[in-house]
C-alpha positions as CSV (number, residue, x, y, z in Angstrom):
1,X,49.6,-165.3,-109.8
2,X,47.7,-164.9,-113.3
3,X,44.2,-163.8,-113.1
4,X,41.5,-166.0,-114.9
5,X,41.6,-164.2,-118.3
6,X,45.2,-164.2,-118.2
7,X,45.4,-168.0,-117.2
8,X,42.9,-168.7,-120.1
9,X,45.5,-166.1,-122.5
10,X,48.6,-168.0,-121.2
11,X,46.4,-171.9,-121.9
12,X,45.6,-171.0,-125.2
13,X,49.2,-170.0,-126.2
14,X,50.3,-173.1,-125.0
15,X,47.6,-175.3,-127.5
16,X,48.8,-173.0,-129.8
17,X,52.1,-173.8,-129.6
18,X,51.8,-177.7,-128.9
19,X,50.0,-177.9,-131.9
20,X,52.3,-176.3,-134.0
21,X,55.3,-178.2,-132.5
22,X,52.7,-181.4,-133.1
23,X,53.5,-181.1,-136.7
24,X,56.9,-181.0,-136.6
25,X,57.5,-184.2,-134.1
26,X,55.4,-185.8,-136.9
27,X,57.9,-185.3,-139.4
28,X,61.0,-186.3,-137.1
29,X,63.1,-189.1,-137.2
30,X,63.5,-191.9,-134.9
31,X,67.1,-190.7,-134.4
32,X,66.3,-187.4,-134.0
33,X,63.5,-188.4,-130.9
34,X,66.5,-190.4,-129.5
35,X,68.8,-187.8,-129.6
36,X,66.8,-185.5,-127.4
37,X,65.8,-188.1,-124.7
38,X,69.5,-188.7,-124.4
39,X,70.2,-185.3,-124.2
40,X,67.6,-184.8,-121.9
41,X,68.9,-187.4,-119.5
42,X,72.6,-186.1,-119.6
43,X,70.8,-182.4,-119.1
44,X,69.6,-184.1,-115.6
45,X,72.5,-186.0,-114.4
46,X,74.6,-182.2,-114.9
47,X,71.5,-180.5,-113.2
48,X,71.6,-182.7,-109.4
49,X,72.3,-179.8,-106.9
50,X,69.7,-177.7,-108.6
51,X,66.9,-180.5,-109.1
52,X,68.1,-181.0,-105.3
53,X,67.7,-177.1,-104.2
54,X,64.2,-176.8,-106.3
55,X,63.4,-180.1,-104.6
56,X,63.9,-178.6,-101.0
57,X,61.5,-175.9,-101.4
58,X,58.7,-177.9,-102.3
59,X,59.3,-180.6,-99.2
60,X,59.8,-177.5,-97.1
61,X,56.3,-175.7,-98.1
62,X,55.1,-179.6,-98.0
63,X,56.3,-180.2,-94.5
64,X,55.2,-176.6,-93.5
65,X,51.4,-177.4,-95.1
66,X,51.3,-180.5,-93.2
67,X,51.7,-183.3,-96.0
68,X,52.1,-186.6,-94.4
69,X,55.3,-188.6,-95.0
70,X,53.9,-190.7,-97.6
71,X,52.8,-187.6,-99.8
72,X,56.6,-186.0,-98.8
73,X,58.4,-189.1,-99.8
74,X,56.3,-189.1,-103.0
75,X,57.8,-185.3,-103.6
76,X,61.2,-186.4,-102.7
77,X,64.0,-186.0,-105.5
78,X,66.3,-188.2,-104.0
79,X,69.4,-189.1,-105.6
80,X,67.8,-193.1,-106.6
81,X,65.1,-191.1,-108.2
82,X,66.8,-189.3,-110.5
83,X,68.7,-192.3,-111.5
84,X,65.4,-193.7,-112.3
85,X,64.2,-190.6,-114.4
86,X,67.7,-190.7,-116.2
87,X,67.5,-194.3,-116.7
88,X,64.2,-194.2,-117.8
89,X,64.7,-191.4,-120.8
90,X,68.0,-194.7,-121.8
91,X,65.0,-197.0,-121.5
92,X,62.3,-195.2,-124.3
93,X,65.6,-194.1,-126.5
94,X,66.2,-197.6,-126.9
95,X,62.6,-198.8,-127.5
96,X,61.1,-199.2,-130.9
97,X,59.4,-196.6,-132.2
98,X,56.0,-197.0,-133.0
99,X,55.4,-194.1,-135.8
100,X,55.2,-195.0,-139.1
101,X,54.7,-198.6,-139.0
102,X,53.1,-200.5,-141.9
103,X,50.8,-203.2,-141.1
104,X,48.3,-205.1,-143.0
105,X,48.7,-204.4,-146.4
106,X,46.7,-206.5,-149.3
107,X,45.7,-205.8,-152.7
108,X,42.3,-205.3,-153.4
109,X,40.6,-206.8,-156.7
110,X,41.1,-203.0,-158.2
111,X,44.5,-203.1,-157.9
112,X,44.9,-200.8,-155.1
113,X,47.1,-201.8,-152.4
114,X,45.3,-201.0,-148.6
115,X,46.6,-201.1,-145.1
116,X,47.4,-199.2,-142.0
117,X,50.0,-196.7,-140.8
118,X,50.9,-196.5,-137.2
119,X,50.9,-192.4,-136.0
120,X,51.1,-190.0,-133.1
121,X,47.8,-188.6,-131.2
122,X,49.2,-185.1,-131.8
123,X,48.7,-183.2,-128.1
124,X,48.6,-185.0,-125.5
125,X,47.6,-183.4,-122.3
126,X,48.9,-185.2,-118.8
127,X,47.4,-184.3,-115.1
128,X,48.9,-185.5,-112.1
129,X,49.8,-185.1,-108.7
130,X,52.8,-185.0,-106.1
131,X,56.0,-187.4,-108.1
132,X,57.8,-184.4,-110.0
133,X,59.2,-187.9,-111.8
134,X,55.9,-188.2,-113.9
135,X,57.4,-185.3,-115.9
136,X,60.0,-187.2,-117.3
137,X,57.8,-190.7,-117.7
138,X,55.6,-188.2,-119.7
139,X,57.9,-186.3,-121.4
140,X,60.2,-189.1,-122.9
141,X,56.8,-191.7,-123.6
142,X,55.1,-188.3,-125.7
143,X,58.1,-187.7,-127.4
144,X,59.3,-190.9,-128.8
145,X,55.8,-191.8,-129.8
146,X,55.8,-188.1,-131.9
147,X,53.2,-186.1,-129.3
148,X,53.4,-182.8,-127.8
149,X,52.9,-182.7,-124.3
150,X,51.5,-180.5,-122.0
151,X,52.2,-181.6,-118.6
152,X,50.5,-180.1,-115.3
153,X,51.9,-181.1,-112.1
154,X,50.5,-180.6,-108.9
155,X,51.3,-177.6,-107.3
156,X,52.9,-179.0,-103.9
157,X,55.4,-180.1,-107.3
158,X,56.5,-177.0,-109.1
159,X,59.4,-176.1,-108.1
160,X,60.9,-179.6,-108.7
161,X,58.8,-179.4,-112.1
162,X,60.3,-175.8,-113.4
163,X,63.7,-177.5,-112.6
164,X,63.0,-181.0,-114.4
165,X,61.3,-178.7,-117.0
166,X,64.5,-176.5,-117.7
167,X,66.6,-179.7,-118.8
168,X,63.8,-181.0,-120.9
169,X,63.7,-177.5,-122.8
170,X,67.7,-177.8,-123.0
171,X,67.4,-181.5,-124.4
172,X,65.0,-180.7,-127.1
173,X,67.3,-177.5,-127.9
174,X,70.2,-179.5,-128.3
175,X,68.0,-182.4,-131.0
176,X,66.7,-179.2,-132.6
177,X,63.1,-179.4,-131.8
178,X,60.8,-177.1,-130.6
179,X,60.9,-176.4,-127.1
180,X,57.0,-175.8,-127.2
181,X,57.4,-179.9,-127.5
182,X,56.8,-180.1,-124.2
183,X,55.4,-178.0,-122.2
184,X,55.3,-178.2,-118.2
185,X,52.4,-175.7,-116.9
186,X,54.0,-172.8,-115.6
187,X,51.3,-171.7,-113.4
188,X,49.6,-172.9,-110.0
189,X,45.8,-171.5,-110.8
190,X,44.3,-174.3,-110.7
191,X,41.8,-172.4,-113.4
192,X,45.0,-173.7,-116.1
193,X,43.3,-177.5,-115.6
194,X,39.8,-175.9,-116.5
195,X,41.4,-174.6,-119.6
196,X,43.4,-177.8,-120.4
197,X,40.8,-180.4,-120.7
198,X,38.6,-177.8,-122.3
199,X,40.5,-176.8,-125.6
200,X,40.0,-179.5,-128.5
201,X,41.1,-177.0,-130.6
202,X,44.9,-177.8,-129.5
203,X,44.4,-180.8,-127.3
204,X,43.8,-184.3,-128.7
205,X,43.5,-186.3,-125.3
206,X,43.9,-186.1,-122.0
207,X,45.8,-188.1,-119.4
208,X,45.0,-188.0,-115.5
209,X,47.1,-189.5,-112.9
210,X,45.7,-189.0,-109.1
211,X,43.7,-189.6,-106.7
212,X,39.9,-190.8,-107.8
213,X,38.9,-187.4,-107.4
214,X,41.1,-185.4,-109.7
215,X,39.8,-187.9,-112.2
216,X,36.6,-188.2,-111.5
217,X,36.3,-184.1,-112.0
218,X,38.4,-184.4,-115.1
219,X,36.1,-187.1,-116.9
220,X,32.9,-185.2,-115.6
221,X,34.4,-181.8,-117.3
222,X,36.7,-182.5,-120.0
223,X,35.4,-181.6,-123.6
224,X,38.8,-183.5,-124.8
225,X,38.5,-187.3,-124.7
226,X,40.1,-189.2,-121.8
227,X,42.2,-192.4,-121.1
228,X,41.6,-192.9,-117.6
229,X,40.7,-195.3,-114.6
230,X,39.0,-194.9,-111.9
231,X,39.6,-197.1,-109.5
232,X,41.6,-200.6,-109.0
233,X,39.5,-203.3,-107.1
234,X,41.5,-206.1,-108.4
235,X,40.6,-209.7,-107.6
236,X,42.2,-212.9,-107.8
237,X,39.5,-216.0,-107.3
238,X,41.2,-219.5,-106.1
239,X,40.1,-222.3,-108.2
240,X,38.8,-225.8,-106.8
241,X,41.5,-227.3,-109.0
242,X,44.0,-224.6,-107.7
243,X,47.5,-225.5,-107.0
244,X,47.6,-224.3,-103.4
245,X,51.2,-223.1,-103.2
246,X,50.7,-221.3,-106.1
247,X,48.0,-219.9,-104.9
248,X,49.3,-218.9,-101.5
249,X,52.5,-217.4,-103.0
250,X,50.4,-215.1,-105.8
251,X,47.6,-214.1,-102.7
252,X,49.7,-212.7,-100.5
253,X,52.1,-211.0,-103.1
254,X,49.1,-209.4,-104.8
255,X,48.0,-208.0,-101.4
256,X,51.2,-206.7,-99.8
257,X,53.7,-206.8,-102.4
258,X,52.3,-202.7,-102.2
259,X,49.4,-201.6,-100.4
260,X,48.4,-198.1,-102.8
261,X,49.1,-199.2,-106.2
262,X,46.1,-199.8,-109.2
263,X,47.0,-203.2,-109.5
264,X,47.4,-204.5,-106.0
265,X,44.2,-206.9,-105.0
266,X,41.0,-205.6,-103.1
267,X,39.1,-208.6,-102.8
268,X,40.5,-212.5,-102.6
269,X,37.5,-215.3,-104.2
270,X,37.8,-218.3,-102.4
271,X,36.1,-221.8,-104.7
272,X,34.4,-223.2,-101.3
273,X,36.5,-227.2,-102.2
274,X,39.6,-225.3,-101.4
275,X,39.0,-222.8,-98.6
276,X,39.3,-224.7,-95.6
277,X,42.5,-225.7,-96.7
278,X,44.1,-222.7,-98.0
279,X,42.2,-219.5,-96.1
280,X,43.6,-220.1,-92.4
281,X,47.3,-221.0,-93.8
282,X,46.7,-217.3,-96.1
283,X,45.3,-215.0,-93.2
284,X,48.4,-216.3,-90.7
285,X,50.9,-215.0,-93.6
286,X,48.4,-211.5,-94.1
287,X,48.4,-211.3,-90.5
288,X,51.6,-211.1,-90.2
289,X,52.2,-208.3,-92.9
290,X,49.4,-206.3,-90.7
291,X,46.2,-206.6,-93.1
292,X,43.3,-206.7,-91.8
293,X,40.5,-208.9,-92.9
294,X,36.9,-208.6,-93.5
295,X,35.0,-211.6,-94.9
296,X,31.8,-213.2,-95.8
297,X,29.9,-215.4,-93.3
298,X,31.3,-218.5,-94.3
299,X,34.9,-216.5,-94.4
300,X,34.5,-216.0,-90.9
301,X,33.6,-219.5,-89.9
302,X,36.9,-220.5,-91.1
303,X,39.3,-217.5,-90.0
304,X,39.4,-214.6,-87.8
305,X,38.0,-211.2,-89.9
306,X,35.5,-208.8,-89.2
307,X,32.4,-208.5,-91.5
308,X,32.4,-207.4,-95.0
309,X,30.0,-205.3,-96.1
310,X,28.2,-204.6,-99.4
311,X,30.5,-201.3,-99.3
312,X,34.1,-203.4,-99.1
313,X,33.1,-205.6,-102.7
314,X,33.1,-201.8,-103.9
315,X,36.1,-200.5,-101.9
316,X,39.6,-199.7,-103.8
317,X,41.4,-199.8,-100.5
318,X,44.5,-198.6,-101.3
319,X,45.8,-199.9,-98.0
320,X,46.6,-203.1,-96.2
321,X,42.6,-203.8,-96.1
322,X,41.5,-207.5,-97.8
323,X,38.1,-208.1,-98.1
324,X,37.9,-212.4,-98.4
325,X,34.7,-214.3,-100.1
326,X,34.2,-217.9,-100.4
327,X,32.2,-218.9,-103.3
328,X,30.3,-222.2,-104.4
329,X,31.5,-222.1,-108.2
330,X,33.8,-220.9,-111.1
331,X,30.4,-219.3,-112.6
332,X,29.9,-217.3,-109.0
333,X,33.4,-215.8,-109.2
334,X,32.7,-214.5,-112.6
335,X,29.5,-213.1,-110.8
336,X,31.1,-211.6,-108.3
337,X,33.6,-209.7,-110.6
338,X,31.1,-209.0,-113.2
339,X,29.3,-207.2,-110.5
340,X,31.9,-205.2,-108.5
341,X,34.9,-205.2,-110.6
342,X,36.9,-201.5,-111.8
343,X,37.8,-203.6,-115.0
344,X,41.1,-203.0,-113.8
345,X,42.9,-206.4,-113.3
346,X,41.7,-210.0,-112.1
347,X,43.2,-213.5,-111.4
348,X,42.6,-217.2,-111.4
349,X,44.5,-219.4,-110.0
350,X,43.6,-223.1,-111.4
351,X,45.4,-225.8,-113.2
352,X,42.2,-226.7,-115.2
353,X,43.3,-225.6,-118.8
354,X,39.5,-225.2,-119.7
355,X,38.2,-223.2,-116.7
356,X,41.0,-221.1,-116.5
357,X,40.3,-220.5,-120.4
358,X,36.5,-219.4,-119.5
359,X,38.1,-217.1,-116.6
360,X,40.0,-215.5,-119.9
361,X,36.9,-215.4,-122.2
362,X,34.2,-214.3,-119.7
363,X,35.9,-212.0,-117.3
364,X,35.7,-208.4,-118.8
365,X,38.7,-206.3,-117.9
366,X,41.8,-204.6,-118.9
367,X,44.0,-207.3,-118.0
368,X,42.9,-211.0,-117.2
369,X,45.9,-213.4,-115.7
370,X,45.6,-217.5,-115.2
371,X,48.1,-218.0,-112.1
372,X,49.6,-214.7,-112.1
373,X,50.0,-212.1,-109.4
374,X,48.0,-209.0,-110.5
375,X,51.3,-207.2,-109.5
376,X,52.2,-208.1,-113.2
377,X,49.5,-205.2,-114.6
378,X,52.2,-202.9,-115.5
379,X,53.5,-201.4,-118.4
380,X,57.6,-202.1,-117.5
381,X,56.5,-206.2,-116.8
382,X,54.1,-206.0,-120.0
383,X,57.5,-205.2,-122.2
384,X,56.4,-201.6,-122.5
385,X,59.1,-199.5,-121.4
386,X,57.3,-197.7,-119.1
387,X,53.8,-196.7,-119.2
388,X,51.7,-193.5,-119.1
389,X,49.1,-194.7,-117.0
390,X,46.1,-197.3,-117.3
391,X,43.1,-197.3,-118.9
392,X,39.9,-199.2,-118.2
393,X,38.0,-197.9,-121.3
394,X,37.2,-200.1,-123.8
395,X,37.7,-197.5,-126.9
396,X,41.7,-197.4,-128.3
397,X,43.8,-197.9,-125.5
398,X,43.0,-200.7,-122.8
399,X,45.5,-201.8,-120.2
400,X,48.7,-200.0,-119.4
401,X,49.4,-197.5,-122.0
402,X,52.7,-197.1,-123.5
403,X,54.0,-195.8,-126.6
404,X,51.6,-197.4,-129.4
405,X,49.0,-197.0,-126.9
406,X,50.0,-193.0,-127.8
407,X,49.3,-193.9,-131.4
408,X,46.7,-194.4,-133.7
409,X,46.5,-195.9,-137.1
410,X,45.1,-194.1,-140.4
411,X,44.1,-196.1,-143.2
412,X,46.9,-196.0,-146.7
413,X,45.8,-196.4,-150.0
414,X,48.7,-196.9,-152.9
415,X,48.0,-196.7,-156.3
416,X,49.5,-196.1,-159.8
417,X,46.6,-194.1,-161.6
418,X,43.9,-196.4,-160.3
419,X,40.3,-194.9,-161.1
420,X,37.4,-196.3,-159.5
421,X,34.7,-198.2,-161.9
């Protein structure tokens, strides 16, 4: 294990290099991009007994530390997820790439000619925990969109991430770029994330996927900005000129579609004209799935739930939890989520054109939906590719972040000898 100057030495090298292969993913093709995340993705379907081997030590010193079986299947390489990874490197090949795009262009009265060029971040630094699968979704999103990454997975993860780390290295060898591309942290001290988040020298921004926690201490210490979210307390608020099948069908698919996802709902708004109708028929189906139910007063004049408590509105419960409020009005929906939303994702369902246009207008998050499950907050279902993660801030990327949301834009200026009078 390094010691802490070492682990700062071994950091810095890394910047170092990131930011000098930075330069040269700037200057590369589209083709040339392409080439590598093919290469990378034949690298991995040659490399399946060892991905499996490096695998098995990790879900052995998993098992033997006493992860539970959702954290082990996480940490699984199974033969489907490799598919995936190798599928997903086809998937961003065959994407449009975002560097160097042109847009708004105009003349001005001088005579100069003004507009915007799309172009990469430069380093990108990525955080996360437990799926050795990330590496790739990072990986192939940083590349195309002309990043260097430098990727630390968690340590229950390295084995699995040396392995998936080696057929990057190869796949980038083969295009003729740096390896120093990307980079998958090499060591477990957990010292290297100090390091990472505090070098703007060599690091541009900085990803975190995890728990709350891990990105909670990442905002609070980073010196590097951050694209991040917090939490997901989704809601979806039932109109009083809902359609009620449509709202049955997107309630419980938002809910229990998957319990510890961002974008699954936390909280179900009930217009008070509608509940009777539609909130015993909706905890029958929930029920069934095995969610439990805690409401407000009225909620639980109407079905069977425990209490809710000021604590639940706040709660991303990651689990199959529902917390259920009935409200008088369109304007004390908005209330509610003004108050207690994560900015995350949140849902009407109406078939009144002009509330469901207010819903857009006055509701402030990442993604607003009219009679859609919040399921949809993704960055595969938003035509992305695939996704690095979601932010909630409100400065350059907001939503699922994909490859332009890896990009910036600089301002152009063309001339022929123009002088300014």
């Amino acid at each position: 294990m390094l010691d802490k100057v070492s682990v700062k030495e071994y950091m810095a090298q890394v910047g170092r290099a990131a930011r000098e292969a930075s330069r040269v993913l700037a200057a590369s093709s589209t083709g040339v991009k392409n080439e590598a995340l093919l290469a990378m993705a034949r690298e991995l379907d040659a490399s399946r007994e060892h991905l499996a081997r490096e695998n098995e030590k990790d879900l052995a010193a998993g098992r033997d530390n006493g992860l539970d079986a959702a954290l082990l299947d996480r940490l699984a390489l199974k033969p489907q997820t490799i598919d995936g990874m190798i599928e997903g490197l086809r998937q961003v090949a065959a994407l449009p790439d975002p560097c160097g795009e042109i847009t708004d262009m105009s003349y001005r009265p001088s005579g100069i000619q003004v507009g915007k060029m799309r172009v990469p971040l430069g380093v990108v630094g990525i955080i996360y925990e437990s799926r050795p699968n990330v590496t790739i979704d990072a990986a192939s999103l940083c590349l195309k969109s002309g990043n260097a990454a430098i990727l630390r997975g968690g340590s229950e993860a390295i084995h699995s991430n040396r392995a998936i780390a080696e057929c990057i290295e190869r796949g980038l060898t083969a295009a003729g770029l740096p390896v120093s591309a990307v980079q998958v942290i090499q060591t477990t001290d957990r010292a290297a994330v100090g390091e990472l988040i505090t070098m703007p020298e060599w690091v541009d921004v900085i990803v975190p996927r995890g728990g709350k926690g891990l990105i909670e201490r990442i905002s609070r210490e980073a010196s590097v900005p951050v694209i991040k979210h917090l939490d997901g307390i989704c809601h979806v608020y039932i109109d009083a000129k809902a359609d009620l099948d449509k709202a049955f069908a997107i309630a419980l698919n938002a809910k229990t579609h998957r319990y510890g996802v961002c974008n699954a709902m936390e909280t179900l708004l009930v217009d008070e004209a509608v509940a009777a109708q539609i909130l015993p028929r909706l905890a029958d189906a929930y029920r069934a799935e095995g969610v439990e139910l805690r409401g407000c007063d009225k909620t639980r004049c109407l079905i069977e739930a425990s209490e809710a408590t000021e604590e639940d509105w706040q709660t991303e419960y990651l689990a199959p939890v529902l917390s259920i409020r009935i409200v008088a009005s369109l304007d004390e929906a908005i209330e509610h989520i003004a108050r207690y939303s994560s900015q995350h994702t949140e849902s009407i369902v109406t078939e009144d054109f002009t509330r469901g246009r207010r819903f857009l207008t006055e509701v402030d998050s990442a993604s607003v939906m009219i009679n859609a499950s919040t399921r949809f907050a993704d960055g595969f279902e938003y035509g992305l590719g695939a996704e690095i993660g979601i932010s909630t801030d409100k400065i350059h990327a907001r939503g699922p972040v994909g490859l332009e949301g890896l990009t910036s834009q600089k301002w152009i200026v063309l001339g022929d000898g123009h002088i300014r009078h």
